[in-house]
C-alpha positions as CSV (number, residue, x, y, z in Angstrom):
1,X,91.5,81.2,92.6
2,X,89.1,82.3,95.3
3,X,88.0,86.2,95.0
4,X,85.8,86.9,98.1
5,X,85.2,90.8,98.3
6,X,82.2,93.4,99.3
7,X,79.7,94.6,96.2
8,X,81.5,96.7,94.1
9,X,85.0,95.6,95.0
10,X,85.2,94.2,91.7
11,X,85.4,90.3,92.1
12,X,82.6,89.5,89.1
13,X,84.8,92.2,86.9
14,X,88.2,90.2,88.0
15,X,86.5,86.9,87.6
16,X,84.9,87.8,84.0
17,X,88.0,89.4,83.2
18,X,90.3,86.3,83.6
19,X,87.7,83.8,82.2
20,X,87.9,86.3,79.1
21,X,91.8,85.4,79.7
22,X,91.4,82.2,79.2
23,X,90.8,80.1,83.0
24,X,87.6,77.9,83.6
25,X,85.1,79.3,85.6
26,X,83.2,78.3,88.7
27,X,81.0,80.4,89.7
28,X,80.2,84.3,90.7
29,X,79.3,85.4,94.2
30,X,80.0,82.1,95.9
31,X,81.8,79.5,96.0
32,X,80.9,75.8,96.8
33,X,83.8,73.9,99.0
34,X,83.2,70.4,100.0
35,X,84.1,69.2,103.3
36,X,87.5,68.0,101.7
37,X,88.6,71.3,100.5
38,X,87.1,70.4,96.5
39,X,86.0,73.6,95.0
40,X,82.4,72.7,92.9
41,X,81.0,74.6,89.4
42,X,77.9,76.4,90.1
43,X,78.2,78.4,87.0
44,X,75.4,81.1,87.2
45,X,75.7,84.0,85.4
46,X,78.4,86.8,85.7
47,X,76.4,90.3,86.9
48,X,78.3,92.9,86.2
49,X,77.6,96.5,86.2
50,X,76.7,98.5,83.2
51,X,80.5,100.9,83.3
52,X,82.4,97.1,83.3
53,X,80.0,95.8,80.7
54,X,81.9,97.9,78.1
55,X,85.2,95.9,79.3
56,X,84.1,92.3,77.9
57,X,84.5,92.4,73.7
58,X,85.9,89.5,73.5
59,X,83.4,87.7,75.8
60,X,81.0,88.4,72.3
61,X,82.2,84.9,70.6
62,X,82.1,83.1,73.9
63,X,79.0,84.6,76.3
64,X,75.9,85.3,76.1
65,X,74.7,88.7,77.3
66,X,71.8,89.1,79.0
67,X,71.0,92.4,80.0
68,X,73.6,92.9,83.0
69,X,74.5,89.2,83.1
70,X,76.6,87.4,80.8
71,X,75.8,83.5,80.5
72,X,78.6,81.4,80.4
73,X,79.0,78.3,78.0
74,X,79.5,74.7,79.2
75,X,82.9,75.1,77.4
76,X,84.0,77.9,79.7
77,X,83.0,76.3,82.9
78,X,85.8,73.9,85.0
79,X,85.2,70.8,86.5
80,X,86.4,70.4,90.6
81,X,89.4,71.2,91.6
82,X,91.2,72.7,94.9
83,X,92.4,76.2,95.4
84,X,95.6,77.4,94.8
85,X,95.0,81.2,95.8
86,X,92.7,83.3,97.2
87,X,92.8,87.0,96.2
88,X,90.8,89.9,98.3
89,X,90.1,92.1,95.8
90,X,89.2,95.9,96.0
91,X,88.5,98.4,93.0
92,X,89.5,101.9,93.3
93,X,89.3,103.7,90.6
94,X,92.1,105.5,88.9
95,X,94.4,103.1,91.6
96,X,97.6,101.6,90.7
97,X,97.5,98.0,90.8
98,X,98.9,96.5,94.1
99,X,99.2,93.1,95.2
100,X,100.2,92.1,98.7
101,X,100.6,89.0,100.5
102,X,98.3,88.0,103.6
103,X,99.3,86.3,106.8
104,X,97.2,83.0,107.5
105,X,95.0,85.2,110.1
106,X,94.3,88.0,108.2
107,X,93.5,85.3,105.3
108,X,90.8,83.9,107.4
109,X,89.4,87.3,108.3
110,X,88.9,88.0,104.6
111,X,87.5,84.7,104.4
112,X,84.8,84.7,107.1
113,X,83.8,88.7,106.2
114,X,82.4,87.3,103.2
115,X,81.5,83.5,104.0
116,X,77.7,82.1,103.9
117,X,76.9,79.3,106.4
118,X,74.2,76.6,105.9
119,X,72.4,76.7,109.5
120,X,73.1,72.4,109.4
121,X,76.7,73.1,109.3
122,X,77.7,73.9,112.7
123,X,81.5,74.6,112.8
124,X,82.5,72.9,109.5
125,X,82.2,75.9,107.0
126,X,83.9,77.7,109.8
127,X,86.9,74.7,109.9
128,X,87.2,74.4,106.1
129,X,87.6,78.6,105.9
130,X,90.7,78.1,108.2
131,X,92.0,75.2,106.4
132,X,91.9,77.1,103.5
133,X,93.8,80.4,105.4
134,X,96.1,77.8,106.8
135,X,97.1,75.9,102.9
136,X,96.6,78.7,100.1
137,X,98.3,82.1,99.8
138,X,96.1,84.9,99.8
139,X,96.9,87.9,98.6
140,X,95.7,91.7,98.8
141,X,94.9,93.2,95.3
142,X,93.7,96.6,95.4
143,X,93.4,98.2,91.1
144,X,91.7,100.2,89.2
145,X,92.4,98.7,86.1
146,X,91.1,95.1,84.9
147,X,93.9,94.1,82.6
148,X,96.4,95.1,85.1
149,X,94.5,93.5,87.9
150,X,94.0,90.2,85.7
151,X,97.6,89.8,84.8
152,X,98.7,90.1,88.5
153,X,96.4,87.3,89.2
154,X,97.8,85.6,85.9
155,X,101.2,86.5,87.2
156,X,100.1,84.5,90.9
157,X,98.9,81.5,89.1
158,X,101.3,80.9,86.3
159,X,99.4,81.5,83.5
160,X,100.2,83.1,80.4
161,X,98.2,86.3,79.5
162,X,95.2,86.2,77.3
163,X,94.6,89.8,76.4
């Protein structure tokens, strides 16, 4: 699962919130795509901010808290793999969790609003961001509630629930 949003639309809380599920983690605030589509770890630690901190018990047995950051273990973090989904996300607080599918296009706008581009590249980051509109489902998920946000991504992926 891909999660590219703005700060403070709540992708490190999603992403801390279904590692605490259960799913291997990759990274926080970017994500590393090879020219072939392979997602790469670059675990560095989750930031989150102090009103989400509160959210993570169960992270207690399995992170390492740092201040605002949690450190992840070498047992939570995955190994390559390609994405299935991509999910905008957007906290609002007090919202109802809502999850809505994306056309390719608007995919690829949500994509390149939030992509980072090695000067070398050229066109490729550009070319691998529509492959990635063009072959995985993105999704809309606008909540203002973790658990509820988490098992709609769950929900996406097929995975059973971990809270």
């Amino acid at each position: 699962v891909i999660v590219p949003a703005p700060s403070g639309g709540g992708k490190s809380t999603l992403v801390a919130g279904l590692v605490g599920a259960g799913c291997a983690y990759l990274s926080d605030e970017i994500a590393a795509v090879t020219a072939e589509g392979i997602l790469l770890p670059y675990p560095k630690p989750i930031a989150l901010r102090p009103g989400a901190q509160s959210l993570f018990p169960q992270w207690a047995q399995r992170a390492v808290r740092t201040g605002d950051r949690w450190l992840v273990t070498p047992d939570m973090v995955g190994g390559p793999c390609r994405a299935g989904i991509v999910v905008v996300t957007r906290y609002v607080p007090g919202a109802a969790t809502a999850l809505h599918e994306l056309s390719p296009v608007d995919a690829l706008v949500a994509l390149v609003r939030h992509a980072v581009q090695r000067p070398d590249e050229g066109g490729a980051s550009a070319r691998r961001l529509a492959a990635l509109a063009a072959t995985c489902p993105t999704y809309s998920l606008v909540s203002g509630d973790l658990h509820a946000a988490c098992d709609a991504v769950l929900d996406l992926v097929g995975a059973r629930r971990g809270f």
